[in-house]
C-alpha positions as CSV (number, residue, x, y, z in Angstrom):
1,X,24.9,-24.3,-5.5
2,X,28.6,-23.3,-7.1
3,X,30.0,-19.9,-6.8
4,X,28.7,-18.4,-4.0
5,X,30.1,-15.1,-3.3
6,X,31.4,-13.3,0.0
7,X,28.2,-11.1,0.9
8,X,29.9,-7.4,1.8
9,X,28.6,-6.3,5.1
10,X,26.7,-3.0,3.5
11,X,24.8,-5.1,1.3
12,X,24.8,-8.3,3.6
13,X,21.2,-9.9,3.3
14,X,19.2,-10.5,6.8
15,X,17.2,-13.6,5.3
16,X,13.4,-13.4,5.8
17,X,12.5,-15.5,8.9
18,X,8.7,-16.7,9.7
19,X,8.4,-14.7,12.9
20,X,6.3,-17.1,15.1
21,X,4.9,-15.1,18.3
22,X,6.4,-15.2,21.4
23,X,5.0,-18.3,23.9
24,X,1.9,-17.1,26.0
25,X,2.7,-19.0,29.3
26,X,0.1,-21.6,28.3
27,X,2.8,-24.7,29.0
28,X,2.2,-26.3,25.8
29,X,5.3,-26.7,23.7
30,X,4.4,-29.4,21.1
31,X,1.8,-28.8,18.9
32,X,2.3,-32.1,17.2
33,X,1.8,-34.0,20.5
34,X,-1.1,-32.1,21.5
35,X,-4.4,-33.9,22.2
36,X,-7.3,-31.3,21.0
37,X,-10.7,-31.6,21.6
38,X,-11.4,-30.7,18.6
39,X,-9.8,-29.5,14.7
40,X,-11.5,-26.8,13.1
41,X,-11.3,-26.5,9.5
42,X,-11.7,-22.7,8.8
43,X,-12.8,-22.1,5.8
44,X,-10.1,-24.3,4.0
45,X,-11.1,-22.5,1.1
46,X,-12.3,-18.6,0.7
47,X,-15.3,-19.9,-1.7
48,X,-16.3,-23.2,0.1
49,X,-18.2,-21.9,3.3
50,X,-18.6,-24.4,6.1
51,X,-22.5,-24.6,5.2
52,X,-21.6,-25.5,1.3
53,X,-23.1,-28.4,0.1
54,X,-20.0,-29.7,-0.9
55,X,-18.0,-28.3,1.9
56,X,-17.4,-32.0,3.6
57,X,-15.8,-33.3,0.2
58,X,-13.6,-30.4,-0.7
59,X,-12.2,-30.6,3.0
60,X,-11.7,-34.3,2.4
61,X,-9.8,-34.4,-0.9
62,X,-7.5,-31.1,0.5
63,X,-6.5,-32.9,3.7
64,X,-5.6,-36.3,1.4
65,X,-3.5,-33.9,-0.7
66,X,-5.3,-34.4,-3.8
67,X,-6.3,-30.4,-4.2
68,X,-4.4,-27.4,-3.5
69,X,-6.5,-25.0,-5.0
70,X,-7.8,-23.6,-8.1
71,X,-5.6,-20.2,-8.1
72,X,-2.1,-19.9,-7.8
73,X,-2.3,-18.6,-3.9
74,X,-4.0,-21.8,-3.2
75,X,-6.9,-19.5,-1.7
76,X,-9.9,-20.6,-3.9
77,X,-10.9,-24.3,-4.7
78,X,-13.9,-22.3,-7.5
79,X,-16.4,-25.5,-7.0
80,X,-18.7,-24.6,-9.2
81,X,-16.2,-24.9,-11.9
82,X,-17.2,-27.7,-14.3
83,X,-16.0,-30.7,-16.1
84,X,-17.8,-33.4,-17.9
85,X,-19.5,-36.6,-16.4
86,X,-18.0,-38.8,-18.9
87,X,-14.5,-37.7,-19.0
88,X,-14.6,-37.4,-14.9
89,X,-15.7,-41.4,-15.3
90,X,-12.5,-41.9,-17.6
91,X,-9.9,-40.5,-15.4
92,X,-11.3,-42.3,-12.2
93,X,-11.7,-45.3,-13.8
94,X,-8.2,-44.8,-14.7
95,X,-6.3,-43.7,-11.6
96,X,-8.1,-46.2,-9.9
97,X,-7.3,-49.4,-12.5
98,X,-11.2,-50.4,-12.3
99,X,-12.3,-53.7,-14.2
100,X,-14.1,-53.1,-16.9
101,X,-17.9,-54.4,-15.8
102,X,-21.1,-54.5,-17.6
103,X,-23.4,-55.0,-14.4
104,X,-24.8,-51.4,-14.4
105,X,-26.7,-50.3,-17.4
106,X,-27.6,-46.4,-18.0
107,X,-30.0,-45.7,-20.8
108,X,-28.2,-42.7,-21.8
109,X,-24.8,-43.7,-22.4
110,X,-24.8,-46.8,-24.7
111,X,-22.4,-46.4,-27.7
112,X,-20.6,-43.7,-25.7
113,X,-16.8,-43.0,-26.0
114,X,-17.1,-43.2,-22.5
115,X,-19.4,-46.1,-21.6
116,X,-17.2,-48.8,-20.5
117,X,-15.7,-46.6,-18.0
118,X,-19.0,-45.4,-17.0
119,X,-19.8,-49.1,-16.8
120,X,-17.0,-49.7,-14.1
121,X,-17.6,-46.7,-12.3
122,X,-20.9,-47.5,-11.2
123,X,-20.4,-51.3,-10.9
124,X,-17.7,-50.2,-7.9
125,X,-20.6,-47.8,-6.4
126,X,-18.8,-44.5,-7.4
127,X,-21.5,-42.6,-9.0
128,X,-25.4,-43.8,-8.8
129,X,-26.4,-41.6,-11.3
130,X,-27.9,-38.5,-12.1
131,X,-31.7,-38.4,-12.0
132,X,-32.6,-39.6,-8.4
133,X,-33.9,-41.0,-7.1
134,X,-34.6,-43.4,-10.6
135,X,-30.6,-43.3,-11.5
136,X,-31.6,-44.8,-14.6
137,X,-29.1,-42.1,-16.2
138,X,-25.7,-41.2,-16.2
139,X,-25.3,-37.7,-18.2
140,X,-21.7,-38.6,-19.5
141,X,-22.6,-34.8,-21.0
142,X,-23.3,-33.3,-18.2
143,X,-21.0,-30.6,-16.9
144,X,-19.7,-31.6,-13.5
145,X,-18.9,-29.2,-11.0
146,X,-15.4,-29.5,-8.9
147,X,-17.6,-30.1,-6.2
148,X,-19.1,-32.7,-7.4
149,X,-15.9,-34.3,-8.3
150,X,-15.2,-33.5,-4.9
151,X,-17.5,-36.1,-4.3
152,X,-16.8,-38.6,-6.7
153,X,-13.5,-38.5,-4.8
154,X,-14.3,-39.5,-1.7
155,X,-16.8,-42.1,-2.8
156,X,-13.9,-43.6,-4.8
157,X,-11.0,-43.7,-2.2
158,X,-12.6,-43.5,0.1
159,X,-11.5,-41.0,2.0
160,X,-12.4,-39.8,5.9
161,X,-14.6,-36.2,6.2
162,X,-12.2,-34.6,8.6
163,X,-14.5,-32.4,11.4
164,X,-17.0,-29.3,10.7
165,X,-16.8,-26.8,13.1
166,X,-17.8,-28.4,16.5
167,X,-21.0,-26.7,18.4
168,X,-19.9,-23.6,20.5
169,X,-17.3,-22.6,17.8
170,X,-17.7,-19.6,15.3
171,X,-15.4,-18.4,12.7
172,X,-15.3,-15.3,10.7
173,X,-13.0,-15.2,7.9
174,X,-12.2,-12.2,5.8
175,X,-9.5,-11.9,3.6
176,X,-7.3,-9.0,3.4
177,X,-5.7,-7.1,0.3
178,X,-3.1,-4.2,-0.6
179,X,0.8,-4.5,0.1
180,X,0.3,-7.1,3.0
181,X,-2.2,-10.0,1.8
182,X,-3.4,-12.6,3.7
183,X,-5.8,-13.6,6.1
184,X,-7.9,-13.4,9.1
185,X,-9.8,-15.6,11.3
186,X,-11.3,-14.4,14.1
187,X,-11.9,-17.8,16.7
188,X,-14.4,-17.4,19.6
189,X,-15.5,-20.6,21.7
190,X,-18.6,-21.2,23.8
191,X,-17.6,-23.6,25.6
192,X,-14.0,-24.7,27.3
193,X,-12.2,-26.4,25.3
194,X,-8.6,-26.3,22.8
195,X,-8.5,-26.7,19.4
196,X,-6.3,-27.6,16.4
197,X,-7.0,-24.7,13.4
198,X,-6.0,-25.5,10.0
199,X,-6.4,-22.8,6.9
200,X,-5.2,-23.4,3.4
201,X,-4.6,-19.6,3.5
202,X,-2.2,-19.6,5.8
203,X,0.0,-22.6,4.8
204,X,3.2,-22.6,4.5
205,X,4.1,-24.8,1.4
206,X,7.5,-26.6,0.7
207,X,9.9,-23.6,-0.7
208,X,10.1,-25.9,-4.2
209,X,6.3,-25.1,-4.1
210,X,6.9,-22.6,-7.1
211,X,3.2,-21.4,-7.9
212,X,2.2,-20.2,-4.0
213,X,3.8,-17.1,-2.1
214,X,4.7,-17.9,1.5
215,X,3.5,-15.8,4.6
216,X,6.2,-13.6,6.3
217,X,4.0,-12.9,9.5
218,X,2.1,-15.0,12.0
219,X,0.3,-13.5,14.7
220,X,-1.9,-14.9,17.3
221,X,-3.8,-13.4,20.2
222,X,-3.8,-16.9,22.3
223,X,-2.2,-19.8,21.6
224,X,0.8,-20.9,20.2
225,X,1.9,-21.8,16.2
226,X,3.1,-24.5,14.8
227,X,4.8,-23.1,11.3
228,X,6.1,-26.1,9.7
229,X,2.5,-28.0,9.4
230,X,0.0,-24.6,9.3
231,X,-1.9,-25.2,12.4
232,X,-2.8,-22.9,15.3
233,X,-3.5,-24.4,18.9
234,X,-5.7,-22.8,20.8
235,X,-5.2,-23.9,24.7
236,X,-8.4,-25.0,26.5
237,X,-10.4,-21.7,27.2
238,X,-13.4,-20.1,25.8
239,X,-14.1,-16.7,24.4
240,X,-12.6,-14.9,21.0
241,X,-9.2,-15.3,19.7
242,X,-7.5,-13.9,16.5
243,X,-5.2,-15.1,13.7
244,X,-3.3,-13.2,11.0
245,X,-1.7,-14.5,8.5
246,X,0.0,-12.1,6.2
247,X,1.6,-11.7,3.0
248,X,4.4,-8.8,2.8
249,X,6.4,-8.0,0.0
250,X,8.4,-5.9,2.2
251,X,9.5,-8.3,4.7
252,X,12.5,-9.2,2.5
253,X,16.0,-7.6,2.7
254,X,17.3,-7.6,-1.3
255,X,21.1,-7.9,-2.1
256,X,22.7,-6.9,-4.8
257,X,22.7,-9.2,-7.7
258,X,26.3,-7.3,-8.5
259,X,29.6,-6.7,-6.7
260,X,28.8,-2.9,-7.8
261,X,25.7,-1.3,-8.8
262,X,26.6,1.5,-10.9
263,X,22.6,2.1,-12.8
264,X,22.6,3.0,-16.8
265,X,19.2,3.3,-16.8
266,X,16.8,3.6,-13.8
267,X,12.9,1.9,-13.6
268,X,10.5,4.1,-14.9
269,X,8.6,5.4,-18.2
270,X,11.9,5.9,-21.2
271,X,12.2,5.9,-24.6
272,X,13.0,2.3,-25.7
273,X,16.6,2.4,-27.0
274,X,15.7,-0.3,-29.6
275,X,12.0,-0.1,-30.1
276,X,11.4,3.4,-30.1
277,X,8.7,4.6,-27.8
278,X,8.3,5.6,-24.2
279,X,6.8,3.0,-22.0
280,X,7.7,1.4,-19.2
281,X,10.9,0.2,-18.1
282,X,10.0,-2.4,-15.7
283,X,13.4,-2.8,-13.9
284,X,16.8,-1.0,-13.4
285,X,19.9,-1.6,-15.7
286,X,23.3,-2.0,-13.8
287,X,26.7,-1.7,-15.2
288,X,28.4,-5.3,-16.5
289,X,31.0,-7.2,-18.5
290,X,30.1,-10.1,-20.5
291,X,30.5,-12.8,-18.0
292,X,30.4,-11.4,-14.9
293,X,28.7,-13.6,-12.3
294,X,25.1,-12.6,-11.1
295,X,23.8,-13.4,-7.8
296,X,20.6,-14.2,-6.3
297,X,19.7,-11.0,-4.5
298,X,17.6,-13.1,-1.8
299,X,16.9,-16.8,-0.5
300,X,13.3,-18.4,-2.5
301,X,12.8,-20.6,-5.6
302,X,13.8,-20.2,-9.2
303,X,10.1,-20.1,-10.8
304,X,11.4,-19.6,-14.2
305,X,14.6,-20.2,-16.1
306,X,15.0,-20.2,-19.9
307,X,14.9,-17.7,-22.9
308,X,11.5,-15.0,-22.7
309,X,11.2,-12.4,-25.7
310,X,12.9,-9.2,-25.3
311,X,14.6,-10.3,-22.0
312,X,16.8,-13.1,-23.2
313,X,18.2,-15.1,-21.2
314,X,16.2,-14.8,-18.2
315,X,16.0,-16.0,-14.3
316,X,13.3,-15.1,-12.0
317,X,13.0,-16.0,-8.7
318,X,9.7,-15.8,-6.0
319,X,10.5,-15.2,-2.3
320,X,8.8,-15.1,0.7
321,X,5.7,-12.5,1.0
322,X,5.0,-11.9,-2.3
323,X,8.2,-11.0,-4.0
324,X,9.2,-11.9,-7.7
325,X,13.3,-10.9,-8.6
326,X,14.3,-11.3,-12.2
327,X,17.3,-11.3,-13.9
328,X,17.1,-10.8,-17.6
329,X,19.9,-10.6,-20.9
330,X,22.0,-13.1,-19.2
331,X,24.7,-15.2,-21.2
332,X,24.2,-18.6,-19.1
333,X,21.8,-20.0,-16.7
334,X,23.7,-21.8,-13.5
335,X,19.8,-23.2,-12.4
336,X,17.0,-24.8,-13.3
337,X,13.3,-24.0,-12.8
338,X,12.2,-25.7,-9.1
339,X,15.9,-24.6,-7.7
340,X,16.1,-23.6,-4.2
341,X,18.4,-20.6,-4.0
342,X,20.1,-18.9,-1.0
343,X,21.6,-15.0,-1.1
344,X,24.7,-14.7,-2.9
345,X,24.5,-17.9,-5.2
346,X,25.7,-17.8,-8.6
347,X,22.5,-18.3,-11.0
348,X,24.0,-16.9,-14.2
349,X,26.2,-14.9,-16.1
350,X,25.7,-11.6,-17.6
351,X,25.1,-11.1,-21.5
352,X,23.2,-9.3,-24.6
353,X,20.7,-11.3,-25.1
354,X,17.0,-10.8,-26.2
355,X,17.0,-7.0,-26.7
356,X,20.1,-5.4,-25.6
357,X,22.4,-2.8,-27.0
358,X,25.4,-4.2,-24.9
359,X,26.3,-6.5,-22.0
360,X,24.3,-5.0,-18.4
361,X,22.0,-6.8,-16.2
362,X,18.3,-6.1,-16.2
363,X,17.0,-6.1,-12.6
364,X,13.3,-6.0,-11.5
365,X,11.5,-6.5,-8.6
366,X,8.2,-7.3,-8.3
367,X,4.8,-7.5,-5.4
368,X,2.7,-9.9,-6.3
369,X,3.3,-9.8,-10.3
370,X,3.1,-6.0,-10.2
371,X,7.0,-4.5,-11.4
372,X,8.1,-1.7,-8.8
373,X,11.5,0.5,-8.2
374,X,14.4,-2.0,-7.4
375,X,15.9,0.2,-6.1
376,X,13.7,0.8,-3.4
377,X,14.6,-2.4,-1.8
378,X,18.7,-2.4,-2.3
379,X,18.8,1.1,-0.7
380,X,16.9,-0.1,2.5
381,X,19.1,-3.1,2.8
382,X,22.1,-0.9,2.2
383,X,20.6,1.7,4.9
C-alpha cells in the first residue's frame, strides 16, 4: 500500500487482536490434528434449529461453501424464503451442464419456458416431483423455499450431511444484542467424550470478506480455540461448558486519519452550511489543504470506494467488531473496494467534493451502521 506514514506515538494505533483464551492445561495443542468423537454443528444458523426439517441440507450446503447466509452477519440462512421451481430447475441444470433429456414427463409443465431443464433435472434424479407420492407433477410455479433448495443441492452434488448433535449432547443458543453482538452457546455432555464445535456465528471470515463484521472476543469456559478455522474443542469430559463469541465496536484503537486534528465542526445536530436546516452531522470535520494525504485510522477492509451524493469522493472502511470509518470530500482515491488496509496507509487525498464549502476531511465513525462521536474513539487512543 504506498505512502504509509510514521504513526506518532500519542496517536500510535494498538491493532485489534482476536484474543484467544489462555490454554487450560488440557495438553491438546492442535486443534487441526485432533481426533474428536464427535462435531457438533450448533445451530449453524440462528433460524435453522437442529430439529428443522431442512436442517440436514442447510448444514450440508454451508459446510460445501455454497451458503453463507441470507443477512449480511452471516447469522440467518431465512429458509422459508422462496424462489420458483422452474427457475430453481434452470440454474441447476445450468451449473451442473445436464443433457438435455426427455425420459421424465410431468403433466404440468409441457410448453414451459422451463421444461427442458425440468426434463434434465429429473432424468439425473434431482427432483421427483411435487405431489407424492404420484410425482406426476413438477409445479415449475411453485414457490420454492431456500430449504428446499437446500435439498435440491445436495441431491444434485451430492453432498455429505455432516453430523446432528450426537446423543448425550445439548445446546442452547441465544444470541446477544446492544454494543457487543454476538453469541452464545452453552455445551453440556452426558456422557465422556470431546468434541469439534462449529457456529457460522462465530466465524471468522477472510478480512476481504467485505459484507460480515469479525469477532473481537473469544471466550471459552473449557477447551481450547482454534481462530483461524471457527471451531472450539472441547477435551474429553462431560458436563456444561460455555462459548462467547462477541462482537465489540469498542475493541478498536482509532488513529487519526490527519497528521493534526484541529475540528471545524464537531458530530452532532447543525445547521447545514449548504442545505439549510439543522439535522444531523453524522461525523466530525478536521482542518485540511487540498491534497493533503489521508490515512486509514485502523487495520480492516475498504467496503466502499467511489463517489456517494453529498459526500463526494468517499472511502469507508469496516473493521473488526463492528466498526465502519469513512472518509468523505476527498480529491483522489489510493484504493479500491475489497482492499485490505493497515493503520497509517494512504487511501486518499483530501478535497471539496460532493457538498463542501472548502477543502476538510469528513470523518465518521460508525457501530454497526449506526454514526457515533468520532471523537470518542481518537481521544481514548490518544489517552
Amino acid at each position: 500500500m504506498p505512502g504509509r506514514r510514521p504513526v506518532s506515538l500519542a496517536l500510535a494505533i494498538v491493532l485489534t487482536v482476536l484474543v484467544a483464551p489462555p490454554a487450560l492445561g488440557s495438553g491438546f495443542d492442535d486443534p487441526a490434528a485432533a481426533k474428536p468423537d464427535a462435531t457438533v454443528y450448533a445451530p449453524a444458523f440462528a433460524d435453522v434449529p437442529v430439529d428443522h426439517v431442512f436442517a440436514a441440507p442447510v448444514r450440508a450446503v454451508l459446510a460445501a461453501g455454497i451458503t453463507v447466509g441470507c443477512d449480511e452477519r452471516s447469522t440467518r440462512y431465512c429458509p422459508d424464503d422462496q424462489v420458483s421451481r422452474g427457475q430453481m430447475a434452470a440454474f441447476l441444470t445450468r451449473a451442473l451442464d445436464l443433457p438435455e433429456e426427455e425420459t421424465v414427463e410431468f403433466v404440468d409443465d409441457d410448453d414451459h419456458v422451463f421444461e427442458d431443464a425440468i426434463e434434465s433435472l429429473a432424468a439425473a434424479g434431482i427432483t421427483l416431483g411435487c405431489n407424492p407420492p404420484d410425482n406426476d407433477r413438477f409445479c415449475p410455479d411453485r414457490e420454492v423455499t431456500r430449504g428446499q433448495m437446500a435439498a435440491f443441492l445436495t441431491r444434485a452434488l451430492p453432498l455429505d450431511v455432516p453430523p446432528a448433535i450426537p446423543a448425550g449432547v445439548e445446546i442452547t443458543h441465544t444470541a446477544t444484542s446492544g454494543s457487543g453482538r454476538g453469541t452464545h452457546l452453552e455445551v453440556c455432555r452426558g456422557l465422556e467424550q470431546s468434541l469439534i464445535i462449529r457456529s457460522v456465528t462465530g466465524a471468522i471470515p477472510e478480512l476481504v470478506n467485505a459484507i460480515t463484521w469479525e469477532p473481537t472476543t473469544f471466550v471459552l469456559s473449557d477447551g481450547e480455540v482454534d481462530l483461524a478455522s471457527d471451531r472450539w474443542y472441547l477435551p474429553s469430559g462431560a458436563g456444561c461448558a460455555d462459548v462467547d463469541v462477541a462482537w465489540d465496536p469498542r475493541a478498536n484503537t482509532v488513529a487519526a486519519p490527519l497528521p493534526s486534528l484541529e475540528v471545524t465542526s464537531p458530530f452532532g445536530n447543525r445547521r447545514h452550511p449548504i442545505l439549510g436546516g439543522v439535522r444531523l452531522h453524522a461525523g466530525t470535520d478536521f482542518e485540511a489543504d487540498a491534497g493533503d494525504p489521508v490515512f486509514a485510522a485502523a487495520a480492516g477492509v475498504v467496503v466502499f470506494a467511489g463517489t456517494r451524493g453529498g459526500y463526494g469522493g468517499l472511502v469507508e472502511i469496516r473493521h473488526v467488531g463492528g466498526l465502519d470509518t469513512l472518509y468523505a470530500h476527498l480529491s483522489s482515491l489510493n484504493v479500491s473496494i475489497g482492499d485490505p488496509v493497515e493503520t497509517g496507509d494512504v487511501i486518499g487525498s483530501v478535497g471539496c467534493t460532493g457538498l463542501c464549502t472548502g477543502p476538510h476531511l469528513h470523518f465518521e465513525t460508525r457501530e454497526f451502521g449506526e454514526p457515533v462521536d468520532p471523537m470518542s474513539y481518537l481521544q481514548a487512543a490518544a489517552d
